[in-house]
C-alpha positions in Angstrom: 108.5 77.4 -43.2 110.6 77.0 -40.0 108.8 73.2 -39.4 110.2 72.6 -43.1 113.7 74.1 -43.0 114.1 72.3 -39.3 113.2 68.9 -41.1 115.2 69.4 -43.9 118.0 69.6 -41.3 117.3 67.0 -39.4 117.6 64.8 -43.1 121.0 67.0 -43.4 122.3 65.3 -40.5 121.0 62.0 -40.8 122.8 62.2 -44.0 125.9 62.8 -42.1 125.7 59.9 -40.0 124.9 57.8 -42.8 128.3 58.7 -44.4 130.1 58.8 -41.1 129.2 55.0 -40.9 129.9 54.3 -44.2 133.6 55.6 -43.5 133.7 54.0 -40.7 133.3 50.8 -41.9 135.6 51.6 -45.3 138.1 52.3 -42.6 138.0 48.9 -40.7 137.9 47.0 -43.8 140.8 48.5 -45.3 142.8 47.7 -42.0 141.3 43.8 -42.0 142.8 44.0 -45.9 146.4 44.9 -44.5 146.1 42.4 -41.2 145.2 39.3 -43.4 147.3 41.1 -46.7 143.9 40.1 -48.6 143.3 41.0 -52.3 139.3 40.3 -52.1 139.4 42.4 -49.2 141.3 45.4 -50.6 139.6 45.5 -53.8 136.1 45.3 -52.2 137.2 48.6 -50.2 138.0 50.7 -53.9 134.9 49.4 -55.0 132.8 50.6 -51.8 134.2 54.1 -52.2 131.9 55.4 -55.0 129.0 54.6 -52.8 130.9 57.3 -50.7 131.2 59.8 -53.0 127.9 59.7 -53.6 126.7 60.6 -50.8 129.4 63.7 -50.3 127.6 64.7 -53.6 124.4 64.2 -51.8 124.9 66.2 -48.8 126.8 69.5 -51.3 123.6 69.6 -52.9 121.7 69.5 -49.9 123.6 72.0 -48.2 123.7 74.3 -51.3 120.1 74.4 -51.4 119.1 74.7 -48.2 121.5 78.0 -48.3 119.7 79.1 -51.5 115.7 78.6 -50.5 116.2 79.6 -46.7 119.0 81.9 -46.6 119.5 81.0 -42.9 122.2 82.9 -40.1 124.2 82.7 -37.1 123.7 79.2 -35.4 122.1 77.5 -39.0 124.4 79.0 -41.4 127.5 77.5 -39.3 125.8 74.1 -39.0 125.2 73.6 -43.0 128.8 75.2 -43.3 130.5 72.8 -41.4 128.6 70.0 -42.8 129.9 70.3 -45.9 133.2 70.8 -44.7 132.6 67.7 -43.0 131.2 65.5 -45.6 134.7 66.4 -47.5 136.9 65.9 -45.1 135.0 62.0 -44.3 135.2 61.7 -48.2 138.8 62.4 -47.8 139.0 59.6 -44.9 137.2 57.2 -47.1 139.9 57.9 -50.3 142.5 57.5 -47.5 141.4 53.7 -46.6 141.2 53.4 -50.5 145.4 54.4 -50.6 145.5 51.6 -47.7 143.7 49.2 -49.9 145.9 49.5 -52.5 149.2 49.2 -50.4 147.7 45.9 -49.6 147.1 45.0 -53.3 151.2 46.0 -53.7 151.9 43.7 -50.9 149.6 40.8 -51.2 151.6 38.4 -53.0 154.8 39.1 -50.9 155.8 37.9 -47.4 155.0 40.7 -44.7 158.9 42.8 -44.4 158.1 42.5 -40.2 155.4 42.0 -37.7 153.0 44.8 -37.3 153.1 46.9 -34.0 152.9 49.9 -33.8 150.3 50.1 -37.4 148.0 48.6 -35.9 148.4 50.9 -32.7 147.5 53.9 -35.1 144.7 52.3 -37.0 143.0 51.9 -33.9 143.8 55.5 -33.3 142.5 56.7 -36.1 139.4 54.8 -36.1 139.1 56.5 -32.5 139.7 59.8 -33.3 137.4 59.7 -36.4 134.5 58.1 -34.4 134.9 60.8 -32.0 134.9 63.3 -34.0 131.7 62.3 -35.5 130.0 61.9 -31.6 131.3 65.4 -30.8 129.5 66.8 -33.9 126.3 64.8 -33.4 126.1 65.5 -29.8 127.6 69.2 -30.0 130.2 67.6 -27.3 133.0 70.6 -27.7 134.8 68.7 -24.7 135.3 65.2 -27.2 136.2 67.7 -29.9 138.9 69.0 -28.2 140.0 65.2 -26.9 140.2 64.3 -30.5 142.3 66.9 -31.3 145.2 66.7 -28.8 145.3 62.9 -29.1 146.8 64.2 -32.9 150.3 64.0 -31.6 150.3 60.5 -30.4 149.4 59.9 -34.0 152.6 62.0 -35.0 154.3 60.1 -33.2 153.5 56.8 -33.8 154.1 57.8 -37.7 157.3 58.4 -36.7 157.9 55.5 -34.9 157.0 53.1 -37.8 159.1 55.5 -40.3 162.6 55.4 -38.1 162.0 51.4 -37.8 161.5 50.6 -41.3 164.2 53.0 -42.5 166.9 52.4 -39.7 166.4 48.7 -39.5 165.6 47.7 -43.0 166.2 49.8 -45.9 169.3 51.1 -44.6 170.2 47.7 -43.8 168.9 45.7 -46.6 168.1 47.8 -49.9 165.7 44.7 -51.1 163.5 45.6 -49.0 162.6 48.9 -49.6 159.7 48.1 -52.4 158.1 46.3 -48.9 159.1 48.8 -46.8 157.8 51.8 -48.9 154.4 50.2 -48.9 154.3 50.1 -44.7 155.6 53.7 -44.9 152.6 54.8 -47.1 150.0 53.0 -45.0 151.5 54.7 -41.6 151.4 58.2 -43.6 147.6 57.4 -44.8 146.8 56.5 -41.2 148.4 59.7 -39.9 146.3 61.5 -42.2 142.7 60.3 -41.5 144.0 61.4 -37.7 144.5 65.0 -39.3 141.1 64.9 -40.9 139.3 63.6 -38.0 141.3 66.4 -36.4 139.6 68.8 -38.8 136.2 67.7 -38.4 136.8 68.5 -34.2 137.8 71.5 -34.8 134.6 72.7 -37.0 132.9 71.7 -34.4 134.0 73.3 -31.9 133.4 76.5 -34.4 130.1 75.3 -35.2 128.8 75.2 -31.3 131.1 78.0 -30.3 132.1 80.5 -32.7 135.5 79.7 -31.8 138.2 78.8 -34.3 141.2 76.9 -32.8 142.8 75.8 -35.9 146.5 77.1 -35.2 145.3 78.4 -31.5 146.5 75.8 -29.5 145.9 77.7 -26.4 141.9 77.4 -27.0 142.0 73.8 -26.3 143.2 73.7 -22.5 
């Protein structure tokens, strides 16, 4: 029985990594979409996302029944737990790169309102954090967990640094521009969001490995 419940989680997290990857990838391509403002690009990222949620679906059920046929505790438990919450919070990063994608179908046939900077600063931020996340819960790493968390401020505020440019300089400035400027202003807040669900995913596993919640105790991290 334990040979067959430690296989089954072994598939559990191989499952993991296969979504990981999958978001990983939805991520980049969505942010290649915005560089190059490409409609093929952008729609191929909405159409990649059901392959995503079908795999979130995969690993509920998984997690589900390994709860119901082996009833596990302690260390187990807290692994399929967080799994799951995992596997949402990547299906939430994958919807995320979908709201990107269709930011870039808004502003495909328009010129770009200004050069990007400091986007493409928190893309690769995000991308970061996320990939991080995933190592720290692969590899148990509690120490990467707790990098990916505190780098969640620098995403703050590079949010806020595209959000004061584009209303300071442009739309209070120009009203025209505001259906262009709206659209960067959604893509910064999407990309400041996958930062606070890569910052989720740390945080489970640093519960998973120690028992230890930190959500809202930022005292734990130092």
């Amino acid at each position: 029985m334990t040979r067959y419940f430690d296989d089954e989680l072994l598939e559990l997290n191989k499952k993991i990594l296969e979504m990981s990857a999958e978001v990983e990838t939805t991520i980049a391509n969505s942010i290649k979409a915005l560089r190059e403002l490409s409609r093929e690009k952008a729609e191929a990222v909405i159409k990649d996302d059901d392959r995503i949620d079908q795999i979130d679906l995969e690993i509920e059920e998984k997690c589900l029944s390994l709860i119901a046929l082996y009833q596990p505790a302690a260390t187990d438990l807290r692994f399929i737990v967080m799994s799951m919450k995992i596997a949402t919070d990547l299906e939430r990063i994958a919807d995320l790169a979908v709201d990107i994608a269709q930011r870039v179908l808004e502003m495909a046939d328009k010129p770009l309102l200004k050069p990007l900077i400091d986007i493409p600063k928190l893309a690769t931020l995000a991308q970061g954090m996320v990939r991080d996340a995933i190592n720290s819960f692969v590899n148990k790493d509690t120490e990467l967990a707790r990098s990916v968390i505190l780098r969640d401020n620098e995403a703050d505020e590079l949010r806020n640094l595209v959000q004061s440019e584009l209303i300071n300089d442009y739309m209070s400035k120009d009203p025209s521009t505001a259906p262009r400027a709206v659209a960067l202003l959604l893509v910064a807040r999407h990309l400041e969001r996958i930062c606070d669900h890569a910052t989720n995913i740390a945080e489970d596993v640093i519960y998973m490995v120690e028992a230890m919640q930190v959500r809202h105790h930022p005292e734990t991290l130092k």
